[in-house]
Every structure is written in structure tokens, then in C-alpha cells.
PLY file of the C-alpha trace (Angstrom):
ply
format ascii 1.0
element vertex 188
property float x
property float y
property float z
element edge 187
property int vertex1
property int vertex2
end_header
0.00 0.00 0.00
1.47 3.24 -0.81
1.98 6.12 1.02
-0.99 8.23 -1.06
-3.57 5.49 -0.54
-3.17 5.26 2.85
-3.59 9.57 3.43
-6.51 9.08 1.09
-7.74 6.24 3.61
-6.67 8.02 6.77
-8.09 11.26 6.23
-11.78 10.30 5.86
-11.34 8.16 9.08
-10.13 11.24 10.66
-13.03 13.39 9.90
-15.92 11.17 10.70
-14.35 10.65 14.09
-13.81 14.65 14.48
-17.33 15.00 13.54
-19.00 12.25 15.87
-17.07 14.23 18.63
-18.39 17.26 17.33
-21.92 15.55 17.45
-21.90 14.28 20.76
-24.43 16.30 23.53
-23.49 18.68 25.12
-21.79 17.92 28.95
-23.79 20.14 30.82
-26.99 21.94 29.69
-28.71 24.74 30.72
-32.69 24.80 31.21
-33.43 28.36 32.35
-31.60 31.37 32.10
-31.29 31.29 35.59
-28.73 28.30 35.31
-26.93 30.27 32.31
-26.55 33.15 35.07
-25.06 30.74 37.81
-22.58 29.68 36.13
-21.81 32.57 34.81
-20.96 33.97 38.12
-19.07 31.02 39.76
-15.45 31.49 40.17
-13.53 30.62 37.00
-10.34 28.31 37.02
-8.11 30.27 35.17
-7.82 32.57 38.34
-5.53 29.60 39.74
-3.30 29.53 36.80
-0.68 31.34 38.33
-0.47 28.44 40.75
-0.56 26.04 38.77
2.27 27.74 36.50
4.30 27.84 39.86
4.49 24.19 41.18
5.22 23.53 37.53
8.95 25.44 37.74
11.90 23.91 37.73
13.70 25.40 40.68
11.92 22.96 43.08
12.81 20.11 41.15
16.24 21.44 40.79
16.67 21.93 44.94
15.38 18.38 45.86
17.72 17.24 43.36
20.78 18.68 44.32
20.22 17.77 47.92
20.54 13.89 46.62
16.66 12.51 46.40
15.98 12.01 42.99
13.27 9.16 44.20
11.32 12.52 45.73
12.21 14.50 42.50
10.40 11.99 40.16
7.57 11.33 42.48
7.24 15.23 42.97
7.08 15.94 38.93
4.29 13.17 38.22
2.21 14.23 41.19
2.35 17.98 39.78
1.78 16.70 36.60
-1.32 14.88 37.58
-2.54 17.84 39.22
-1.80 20.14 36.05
-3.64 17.40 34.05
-6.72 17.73 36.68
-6.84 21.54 36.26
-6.94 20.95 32.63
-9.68 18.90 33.01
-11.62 21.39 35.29
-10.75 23.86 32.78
-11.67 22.17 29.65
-15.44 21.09 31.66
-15.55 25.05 32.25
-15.18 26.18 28.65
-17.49 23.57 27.96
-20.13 25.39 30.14
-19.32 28.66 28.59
-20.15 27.33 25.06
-23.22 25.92 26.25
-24.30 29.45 27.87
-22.74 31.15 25.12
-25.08 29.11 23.17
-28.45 29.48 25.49
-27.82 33.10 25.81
-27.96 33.33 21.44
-30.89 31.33 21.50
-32.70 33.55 23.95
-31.76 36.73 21.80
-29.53 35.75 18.91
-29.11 39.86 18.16
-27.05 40.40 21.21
-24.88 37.57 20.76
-21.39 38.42 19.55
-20.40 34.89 19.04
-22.08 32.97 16.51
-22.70 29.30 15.87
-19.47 28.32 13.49
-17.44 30.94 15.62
-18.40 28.58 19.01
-17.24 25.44 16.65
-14.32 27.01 15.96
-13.00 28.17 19.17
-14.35 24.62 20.43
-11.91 22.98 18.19
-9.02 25.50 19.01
-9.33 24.85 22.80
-9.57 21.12 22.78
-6.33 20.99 20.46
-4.81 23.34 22.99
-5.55 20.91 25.72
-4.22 18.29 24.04
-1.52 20.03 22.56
-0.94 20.99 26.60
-0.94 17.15 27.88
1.01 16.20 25.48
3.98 18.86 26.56
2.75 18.15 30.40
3.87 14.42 29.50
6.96 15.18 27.81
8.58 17.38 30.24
8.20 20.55 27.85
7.86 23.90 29.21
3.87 24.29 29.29
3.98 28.58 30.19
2.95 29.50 26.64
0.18 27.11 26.16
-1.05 27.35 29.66
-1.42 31.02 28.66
-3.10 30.86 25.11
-5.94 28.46 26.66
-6.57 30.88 29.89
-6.83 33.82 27.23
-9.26 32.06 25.24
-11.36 31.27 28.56
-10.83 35.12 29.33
-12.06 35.83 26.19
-15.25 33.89 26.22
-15.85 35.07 29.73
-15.69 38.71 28.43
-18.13 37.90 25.29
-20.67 36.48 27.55
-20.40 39.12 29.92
-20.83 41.28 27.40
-23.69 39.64 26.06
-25.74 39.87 29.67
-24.95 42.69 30.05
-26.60 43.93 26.96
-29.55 41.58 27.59
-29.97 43.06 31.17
-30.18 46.68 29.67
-32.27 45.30 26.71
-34.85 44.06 29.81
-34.49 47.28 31.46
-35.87 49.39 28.49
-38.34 47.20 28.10
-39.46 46.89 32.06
-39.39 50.84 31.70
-41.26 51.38 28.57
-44.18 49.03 30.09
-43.72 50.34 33.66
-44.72 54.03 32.20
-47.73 52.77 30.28
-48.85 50.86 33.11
-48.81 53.63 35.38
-50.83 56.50 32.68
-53.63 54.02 32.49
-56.49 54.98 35.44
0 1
1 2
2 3
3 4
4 5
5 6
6 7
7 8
8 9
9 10
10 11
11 12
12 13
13 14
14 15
15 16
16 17
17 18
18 19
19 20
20 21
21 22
22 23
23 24
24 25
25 26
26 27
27 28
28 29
29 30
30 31
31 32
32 33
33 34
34 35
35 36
36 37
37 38
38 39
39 40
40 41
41 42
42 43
43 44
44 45
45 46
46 47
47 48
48 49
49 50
50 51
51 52
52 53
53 54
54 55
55 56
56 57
57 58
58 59
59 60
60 61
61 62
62 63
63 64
64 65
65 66
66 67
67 68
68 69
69 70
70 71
71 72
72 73
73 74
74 75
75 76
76 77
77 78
78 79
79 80
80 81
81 82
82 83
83 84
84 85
85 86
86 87
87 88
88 89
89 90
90 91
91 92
92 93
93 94
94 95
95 96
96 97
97 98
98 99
99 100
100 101
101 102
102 103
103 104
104 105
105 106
106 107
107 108
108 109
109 110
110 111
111 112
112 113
113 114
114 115
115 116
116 117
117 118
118 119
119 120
120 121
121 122
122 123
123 124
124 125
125 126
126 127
127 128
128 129
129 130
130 131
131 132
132 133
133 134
134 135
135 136
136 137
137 138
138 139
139 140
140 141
141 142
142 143
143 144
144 145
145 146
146 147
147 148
148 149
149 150
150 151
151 152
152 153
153 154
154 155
155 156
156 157
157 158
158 159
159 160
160 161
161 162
162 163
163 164
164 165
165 166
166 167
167 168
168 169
169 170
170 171
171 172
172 173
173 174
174 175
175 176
176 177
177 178
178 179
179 180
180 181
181 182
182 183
183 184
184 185
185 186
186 187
């Protein structure tokens, strides 16, 4: 089998299982805006990153080492990689809830929504190869500084649309509560 036949037969295989992950339901979904506004205002993950970033440095490693115990050196690097790899994961499960509120909150008034259906997709599919992108340089020893950064900016980012977005939909419900509050109160 040559080299061309096998891209031809690899590549189709690649995007049917892309789209079936694409396809899958949603983790979490929302059933009242209420729920969109909760989670919304829970504390976000990415306001640990600078922790997480820290027990990730080398000059711990490098002390234990240099005192003799590479046993405690090793054992120390896989633990703080597990716990980088568990952030990730609560990280990853919190952009997933912003998508999904991104998503209820352009269903409930698609005009105020900045982010739009393909533009969710695609920073979806950025994030996830991020992560992955991440876990693989968390498993490899790499430095992880510039990654960890790119995928708290793109949570920041989100955070800011949606914000955004309520924002606009709380002032949007103001007018309106004002504009029917006035003619309620002319009437005898």
C-alpha cells in the first residue's frame, strides 16, 4: 500500500471521528436562564493559573535534586503533573459550560450575541487541540507557560463575550421593564 492510498484512507477516518465528537451532547446543559446566570458567576479556574504555573517550575525540582533525592524529584514531577492534568480537566469542563451558555444566551436573543454558531465550533476545536496540545507537553517534560497562557486567554475571552452579552440583555430588559412600567402607570 502506498503512502498516497493510505492519506486518502486516513483522512476520511479522521473526519468522521472529528465529527461524531463534534456531534456528541453537550456535557452540561442549561434549562433556564437562571442556570446560564449561575454559572456565569461562579469562580472561574483560570484565576488559579498562576499556581498552577508555579508548582510547575523547575527550581523545586532542581533543589530536591541537588540535595541527593531524585526518588522525591520523580515522584514530585508526576504528582504535579497529575494535578496540572486535573486543572486541565476542570478547565476544559468550564469552557465547555461557557459554550453551552454562550449558546443558550444566542438562543434567547440571537441579536445580542457576539459569538455565533461556526465561531463557538471554531474556538471549540481551538481549545480542545490546545488541551491536548498541553498534555502532550505536560507528559513530555516541555515547558507548558505559553500554552497554559493561550488556553486561559481564550477562557478570558469567552468570559468577556458572555459578559458582554448579559450585560446587553440586562439593559435590553431594562428598556423594556421601563417602557411598560410608564404605560402601566398613565392608564387609570
Amino acid at each position: 500500500m502506498t503512502v498516497s492510498v493510505l492519506l486518502f484512507l486516513l483522512v476520511p477516518v479522521l473526519l468522521v471521528l472529528l465529527l461524531g465528537w463534534f456531534a456528541r451532547p453537550a456535557k452540561k446543559s442549561f434549562h433556564s436562564p437562571g442556570e446560564v446566570l449561575d454559572a456565569l458567576t461562579r469562580e472561574r479556574h483560570y484565576a488559579r493559573l498562576p499556581q498552577i504555573l508555579q508548582a510547575l517550575r523547575e527550581e523545586d525540582a532542581a533543589y530536591v535534586r541537588n540535595s541527593g533525592q531524585l526518588q522525591l524529584v520523580n515522584r514530585m514531577r508526576s504528582e504535579r503533573i497529575a494535578i496540572a492534568g486535573r486543572y486541565l480537566d476542570c478547565l476544559e469542563q468550564e469552557y465547555q459550560i461557557l459554550i453551552e451558555a454562550s449558546r443558550m444566551l444566542s438562543a434567547m436573543a440571537p441579536e445580542l450575541s457576539a459569538i455565533g454558531e461556526f465561531d463557538r465550533f471554531e474556538h471549540s476545536l481551538r481549545f480542545m487541540l490546545y488541551c491536548r496540545f498541553l498534555r502532550w507537553k505536560l507528559r513530555l517534560g516541555l515547558q507548558p507557560w505559553d500554552t497554559f497562557g493561550v488556553l486561559s486567554d481564550m477562557a478570558g475571552y469567552m468570559t468577556l463575550q458572555l459578559e458582554a452579552a448579559t450585560g446587553r440583555l440586562g439593559e435590553r430588559a431594562m428598556i423594556g421593564y421601563d417602557t411598560r412600567g410608564a404605560g402601566e402607570s398613565k392608564q387609570p
